[in-house]
C-alpha positions as CSV (number, residue, x, y, z in Angstrom):
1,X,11.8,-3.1,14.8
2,X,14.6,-3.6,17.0
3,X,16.5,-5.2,14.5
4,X,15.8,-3.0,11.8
5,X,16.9,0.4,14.0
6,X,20.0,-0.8,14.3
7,X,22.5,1.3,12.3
8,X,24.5,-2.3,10.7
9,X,21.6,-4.0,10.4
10,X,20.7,-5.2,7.2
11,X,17.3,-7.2,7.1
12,X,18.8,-9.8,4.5
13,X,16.0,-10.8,1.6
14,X,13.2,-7.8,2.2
15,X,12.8,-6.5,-0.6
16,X,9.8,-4.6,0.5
17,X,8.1,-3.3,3.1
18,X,4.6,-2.2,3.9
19,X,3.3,-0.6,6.9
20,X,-0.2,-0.9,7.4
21,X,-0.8,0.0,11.0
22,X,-3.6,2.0,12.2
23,X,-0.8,4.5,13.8
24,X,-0.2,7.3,11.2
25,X,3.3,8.4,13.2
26,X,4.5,4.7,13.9
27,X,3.9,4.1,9.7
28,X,6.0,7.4,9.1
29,X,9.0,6.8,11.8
30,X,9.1,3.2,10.9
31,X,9.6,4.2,7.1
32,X,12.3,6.9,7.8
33,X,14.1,4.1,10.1
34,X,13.7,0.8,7.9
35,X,14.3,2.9,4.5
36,X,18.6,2.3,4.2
37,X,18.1,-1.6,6.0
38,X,15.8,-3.4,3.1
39,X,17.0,-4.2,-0.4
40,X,13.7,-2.6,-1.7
41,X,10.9,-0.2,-1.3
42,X,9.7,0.8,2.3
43,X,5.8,1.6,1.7
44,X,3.0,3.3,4.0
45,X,-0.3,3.8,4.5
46,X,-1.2,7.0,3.5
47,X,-2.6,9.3,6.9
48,X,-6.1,11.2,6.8
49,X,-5.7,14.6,4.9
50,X,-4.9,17.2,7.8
51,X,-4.1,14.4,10.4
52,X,-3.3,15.4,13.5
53,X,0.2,13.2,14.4
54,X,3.1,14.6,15.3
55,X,5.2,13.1,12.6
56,X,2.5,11.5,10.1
57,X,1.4,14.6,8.5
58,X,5.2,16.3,7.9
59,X,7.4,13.1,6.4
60,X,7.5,12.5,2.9
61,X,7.7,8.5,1.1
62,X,6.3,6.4,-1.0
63,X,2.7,6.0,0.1
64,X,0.0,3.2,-1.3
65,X,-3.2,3.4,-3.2
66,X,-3.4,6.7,-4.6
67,X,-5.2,10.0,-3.5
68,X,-8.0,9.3,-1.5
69,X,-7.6,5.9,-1.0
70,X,-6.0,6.1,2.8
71,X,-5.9,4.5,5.7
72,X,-9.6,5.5,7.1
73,X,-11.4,5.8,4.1
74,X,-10.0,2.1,3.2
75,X,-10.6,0.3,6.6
76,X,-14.4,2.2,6.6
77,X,-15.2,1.1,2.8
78,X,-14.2,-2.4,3.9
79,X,-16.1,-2.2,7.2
80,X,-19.2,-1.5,4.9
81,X,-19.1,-4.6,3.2
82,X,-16.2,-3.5,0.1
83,X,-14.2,-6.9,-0.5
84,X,-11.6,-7.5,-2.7
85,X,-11.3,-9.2,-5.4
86,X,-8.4,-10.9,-7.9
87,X,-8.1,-10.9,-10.9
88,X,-6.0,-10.8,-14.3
89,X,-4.2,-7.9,-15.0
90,X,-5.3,-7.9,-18.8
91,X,-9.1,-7.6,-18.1
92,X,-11.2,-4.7,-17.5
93,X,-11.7,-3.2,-14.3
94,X,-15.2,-3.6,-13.2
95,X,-16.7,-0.2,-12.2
96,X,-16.1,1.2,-9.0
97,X,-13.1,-0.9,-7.9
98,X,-9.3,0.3,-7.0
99,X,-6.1,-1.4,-8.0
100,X,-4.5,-1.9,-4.9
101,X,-1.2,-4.0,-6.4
102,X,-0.1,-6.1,-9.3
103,X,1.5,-9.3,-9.2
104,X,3.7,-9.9,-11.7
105,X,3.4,-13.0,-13.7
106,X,7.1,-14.1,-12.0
107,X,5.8,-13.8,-8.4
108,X,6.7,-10.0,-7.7
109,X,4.3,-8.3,-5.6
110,X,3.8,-4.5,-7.2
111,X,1.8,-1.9,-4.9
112,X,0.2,1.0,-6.8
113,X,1.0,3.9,-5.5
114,X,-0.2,7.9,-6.3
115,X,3.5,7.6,-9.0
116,X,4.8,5.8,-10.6
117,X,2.2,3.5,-10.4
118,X,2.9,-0.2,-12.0
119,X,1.8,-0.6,-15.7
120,X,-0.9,-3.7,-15.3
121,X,-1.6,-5.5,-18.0
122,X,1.0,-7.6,-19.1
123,X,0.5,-11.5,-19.9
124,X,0.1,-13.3,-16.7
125,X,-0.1,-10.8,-14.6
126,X,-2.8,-10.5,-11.7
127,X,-4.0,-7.4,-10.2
128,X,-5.7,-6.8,-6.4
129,X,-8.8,-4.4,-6.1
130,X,-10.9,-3.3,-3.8
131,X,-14.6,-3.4,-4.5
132,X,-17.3,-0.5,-4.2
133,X,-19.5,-0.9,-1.0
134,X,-22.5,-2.5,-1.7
135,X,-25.9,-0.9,-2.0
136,X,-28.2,-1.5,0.6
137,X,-31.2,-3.7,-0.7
């Protein structure tokens, strides 16, 4: 981070970035500081609806995964047994999972985001989800 706040720094090669910490404010700061040092996109995970961080709640960006899909409600779906799962872009999505990115068939890494969101689908391509939480047995 040191690197990246420094006003001639250029982090060489990054051509995104994604911050997925669990602090809303250092996700929004660090956005705002690394957006004019990568050669790409600078990505967050979205806060809680009405969060209470200082910064969080009042910076605008590019955010990841769509409406309702942020950081809590993500990290509790998993920690109730939602995995993910890969798989080609072209097939159908199995109920109840969400795209989370698409990689390309040339290697490039594509986050969905609320817009625009990458068009999956194309030959080769391999898209990330996140499953539904199971249902107790």
């Amino acid at each position: 981070m040191a690197l990246a706040t420094e006003p001639q720094a250029e982090l060489e090669g990054v051509t995104s970035v994604f911050l997925l910490t669990a602090d809303d404010d250092f996700n929004a700061l660090a956005s705002i500081l690394l957006e004019d040092g990568v050669d790409g996109r600078v990505y967050r995970i979205a806060p809680p609806p009405g969060g209470e961080g200082v910064v969080a709640p009042c910076t605008a960006g590019r955010t990841l995964f769509g409406p309702g899909l942020v950081r809590h409600a993500l990290a509790d779906r998993h920690g109730r047994g939602a995995r993910f799962h890969v798989q080609p872009a072209s097939a159908p999505r199995p109920p109840g999972h969400d795209a989370l990115f698409v990689v390309r068939a040339g290697g490039t890494l594509e986050p969905v985001t609320e817009d625009p969101s990458p068009a999956p689908g194309r030959q080769g391509d391999t898209v990330v989800l996140l499953g539904p939480v199971p249902s107790p047995t």
